[in-house]
C-alpha positions as CSV (number, residue, x, y, z in Angstrom):
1,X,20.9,-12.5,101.5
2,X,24.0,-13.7,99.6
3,X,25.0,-11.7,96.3
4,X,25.5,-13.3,93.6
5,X,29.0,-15.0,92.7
6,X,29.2,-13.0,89.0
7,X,28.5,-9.2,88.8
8,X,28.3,-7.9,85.3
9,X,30.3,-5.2,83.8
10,X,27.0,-3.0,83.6
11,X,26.4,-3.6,87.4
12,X,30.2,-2.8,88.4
13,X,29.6,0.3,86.2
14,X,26.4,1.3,88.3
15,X,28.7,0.7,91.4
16,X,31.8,3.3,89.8
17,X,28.9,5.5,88.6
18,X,27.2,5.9,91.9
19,X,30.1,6.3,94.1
20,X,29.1,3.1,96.1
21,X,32.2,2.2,98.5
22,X,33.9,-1.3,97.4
23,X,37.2,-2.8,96.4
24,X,38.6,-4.2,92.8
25,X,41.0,-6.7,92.9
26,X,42.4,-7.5,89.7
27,X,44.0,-11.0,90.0
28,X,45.7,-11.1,86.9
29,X,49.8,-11.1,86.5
30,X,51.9,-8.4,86.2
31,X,52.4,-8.5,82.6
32,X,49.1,-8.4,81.6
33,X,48.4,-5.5,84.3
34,X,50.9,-3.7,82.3
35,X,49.1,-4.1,79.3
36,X,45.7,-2.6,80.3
37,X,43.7,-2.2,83.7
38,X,40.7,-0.8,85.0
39,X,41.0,2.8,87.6
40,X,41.3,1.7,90.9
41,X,41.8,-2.2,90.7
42,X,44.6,-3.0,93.4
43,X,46.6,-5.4,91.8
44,X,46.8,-9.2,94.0
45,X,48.2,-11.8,91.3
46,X,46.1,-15.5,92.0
47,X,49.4,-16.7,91.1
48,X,50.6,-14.8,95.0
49,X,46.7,-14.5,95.9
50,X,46.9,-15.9,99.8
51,X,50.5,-14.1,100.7
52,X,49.0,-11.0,99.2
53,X,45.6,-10.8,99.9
54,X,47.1,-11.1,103.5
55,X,48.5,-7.8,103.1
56,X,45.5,-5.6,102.5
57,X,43.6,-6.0,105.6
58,X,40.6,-5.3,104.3
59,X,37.7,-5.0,106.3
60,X,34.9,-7.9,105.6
61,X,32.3,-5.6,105.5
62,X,33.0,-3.9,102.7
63,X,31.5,-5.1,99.2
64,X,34.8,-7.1,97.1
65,X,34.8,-7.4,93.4
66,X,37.2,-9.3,91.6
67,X,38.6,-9.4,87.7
68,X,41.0,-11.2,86.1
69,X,41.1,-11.8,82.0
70,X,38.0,-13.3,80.9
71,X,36.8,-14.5,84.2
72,X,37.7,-17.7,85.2
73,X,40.7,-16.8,87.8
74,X,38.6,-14.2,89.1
75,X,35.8,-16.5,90.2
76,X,38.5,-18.9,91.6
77,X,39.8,-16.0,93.8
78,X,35.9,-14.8,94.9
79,X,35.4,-18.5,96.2
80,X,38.4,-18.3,98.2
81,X,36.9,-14.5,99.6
82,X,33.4,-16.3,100.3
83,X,35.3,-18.9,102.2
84,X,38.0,-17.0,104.2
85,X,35.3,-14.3,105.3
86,X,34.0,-12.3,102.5
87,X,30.9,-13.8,101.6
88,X,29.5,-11.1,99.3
89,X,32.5,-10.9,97.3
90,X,31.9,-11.1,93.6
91,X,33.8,-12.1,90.4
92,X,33.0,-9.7,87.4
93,X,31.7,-11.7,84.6
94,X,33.9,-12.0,81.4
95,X,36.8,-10.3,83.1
96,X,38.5,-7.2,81.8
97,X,37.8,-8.2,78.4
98,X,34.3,-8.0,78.9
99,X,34.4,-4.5,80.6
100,X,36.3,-2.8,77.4
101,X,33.5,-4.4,74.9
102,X,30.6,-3.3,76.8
103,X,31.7,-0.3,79.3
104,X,34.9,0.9,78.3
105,X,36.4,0.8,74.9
106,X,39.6,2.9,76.0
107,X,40.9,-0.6,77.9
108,X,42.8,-2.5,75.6
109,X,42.0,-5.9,74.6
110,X,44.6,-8.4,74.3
């Protein structure tokens, strides 16, 4: 069974909360990394996505979440996981944005 394309913040929180083993990918730009990120996201521009991507060698089995701004790059970037090998890679629903509204306050919003 396929997960779903979107995870929502609350289920990325269960995920930190638990301890469950996966990857965050932020795919937003450097600049607006600088201005606020979330623990642990490695940081893979979509603007540099294949060329970098490349570089992590991750393994496929592990569980792949990606966020970017609101959540439209992010899903872009989780299609290109499901196709090159990663089909349970997900795209977290309204981005960063949506993680400091509902989860965590202490990420600024820009």
């Amino acid at each position: 069974m396929t997960a779903p394309v979107e995870i929502t913040p609350a289920e990325l929180h269960l995920l930190v909360e638990k301890k469950q083993p996966f990857v965050l990918i932020d795919c937003r730009e450097d600049d607006e990394y600088a201005i606020a990120k979330i623990d642990g996201a490695l940081l893979v521009p979509l603007s540099r996505w294949e060329d970098a991507f490349g570089r992590l060698q991750l393994d496929a089995s592990q569980p792949v979440v990606v966020h970017c701004h609101h959540g439209m790059r992010s899903l872009r970037a989780t299609q290109w996981l499901r196709r090159n090998g990663f089909p349970e890679a997900q795209s977290l629903a309204g981005g960063i944005d949506a993680w400091s509204l509902e989860i965590d306050p202490s990420v600024p919003r820009y």
